[in-house]
C-alpha positions as CSV (number, residue, x, y, z in Angstrom):
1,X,0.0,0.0,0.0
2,X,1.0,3.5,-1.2
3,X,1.8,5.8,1.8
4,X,1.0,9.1,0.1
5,X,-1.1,8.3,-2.9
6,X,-2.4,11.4,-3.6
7,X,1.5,12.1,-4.6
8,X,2.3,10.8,-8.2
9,X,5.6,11.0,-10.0
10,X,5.7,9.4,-13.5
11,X,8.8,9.4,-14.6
12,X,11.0,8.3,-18.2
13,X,14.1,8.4,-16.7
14,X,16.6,5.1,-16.2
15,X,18.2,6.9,-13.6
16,X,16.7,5.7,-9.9
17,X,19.1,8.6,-7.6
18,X,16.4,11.2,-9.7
19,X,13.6,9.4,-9.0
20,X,14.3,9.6,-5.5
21,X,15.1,13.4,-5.8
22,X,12.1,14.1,-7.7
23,X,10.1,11.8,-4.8
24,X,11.9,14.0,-2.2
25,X,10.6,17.1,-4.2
26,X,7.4,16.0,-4.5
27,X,6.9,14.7,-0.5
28,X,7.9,18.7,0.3
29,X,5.3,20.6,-2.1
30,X,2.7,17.7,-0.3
31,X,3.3,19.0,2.9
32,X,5.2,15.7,4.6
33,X,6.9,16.4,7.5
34,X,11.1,16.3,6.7
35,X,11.4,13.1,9.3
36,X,9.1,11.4,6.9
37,X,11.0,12.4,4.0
38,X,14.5,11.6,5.6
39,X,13.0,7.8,6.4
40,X,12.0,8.0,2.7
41,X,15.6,8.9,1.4
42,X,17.2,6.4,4.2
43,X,15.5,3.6,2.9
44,X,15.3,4.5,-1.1
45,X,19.5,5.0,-0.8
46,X,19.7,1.8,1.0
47,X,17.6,-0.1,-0.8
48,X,21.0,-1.2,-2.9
49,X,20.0,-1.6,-6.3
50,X,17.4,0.3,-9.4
51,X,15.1,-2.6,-8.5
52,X,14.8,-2.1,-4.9
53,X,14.8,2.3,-5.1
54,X,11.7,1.7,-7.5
55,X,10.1,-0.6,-5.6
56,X,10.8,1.8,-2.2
57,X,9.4,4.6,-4.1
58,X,6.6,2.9,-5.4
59,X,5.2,2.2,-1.4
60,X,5.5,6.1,-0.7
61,X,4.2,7.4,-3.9
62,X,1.9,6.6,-6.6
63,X,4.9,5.8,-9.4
64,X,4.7,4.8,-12.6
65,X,7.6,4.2,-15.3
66,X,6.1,5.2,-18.7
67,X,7.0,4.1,-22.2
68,X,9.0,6.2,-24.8
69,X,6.9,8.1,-26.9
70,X,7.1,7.9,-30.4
71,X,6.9,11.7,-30.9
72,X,11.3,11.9,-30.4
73,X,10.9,12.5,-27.3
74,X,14.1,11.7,-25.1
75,X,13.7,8.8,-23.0
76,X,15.1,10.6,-20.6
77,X,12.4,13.4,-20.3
78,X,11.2,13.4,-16.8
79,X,7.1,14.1,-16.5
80,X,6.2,14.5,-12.7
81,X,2.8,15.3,-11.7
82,X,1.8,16.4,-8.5
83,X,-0.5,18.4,-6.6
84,X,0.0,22.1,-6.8
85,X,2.3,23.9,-4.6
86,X,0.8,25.4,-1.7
87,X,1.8,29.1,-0.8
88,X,4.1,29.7,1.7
């Protein structure tokens, strides 16, 4: 089960260490308190592999790896979608 659902981060990137950046970024504009987010980065860095940060991400947040596009776009691109900031 999905700690923060209402968070979702799709992402095209290969690269797990910006998933977990982008996760972290996300957690913040939701309002989570930084302890949570630090237990969140603990365990997505020590997970030890791409497999295991994925699948650490994927029981905070709503993730979802999506497929290249066929319109060029880099398969690198990085689509996050979130709730919107709130005013500080």
């Amino acid at each position: 089960m999905t700690r923060y659902p209402a968070v979702r981060v799709r992402t095209r990137t290969p690269n797990p260490l910006l998933l977990v950046a982008v996760v972290r970024q996300e957690l913040r504009r939701a309002g989570v308190e930084s302890g949570a987010i630090e237990e969140f980065s603990e365990a997505a860095l020590s997970a030890g592999d791409e497999v295991g940060i994925r699948r650490i991400c994927g029981e905070w947040v709503d993730t979802r790896r999506l497929e290249k596009e066929a319109a060029g776009e880099s398969p690198a691109a990085l689509d996050v979608t979130a709730r919107p900031s709130r005013p500080r």
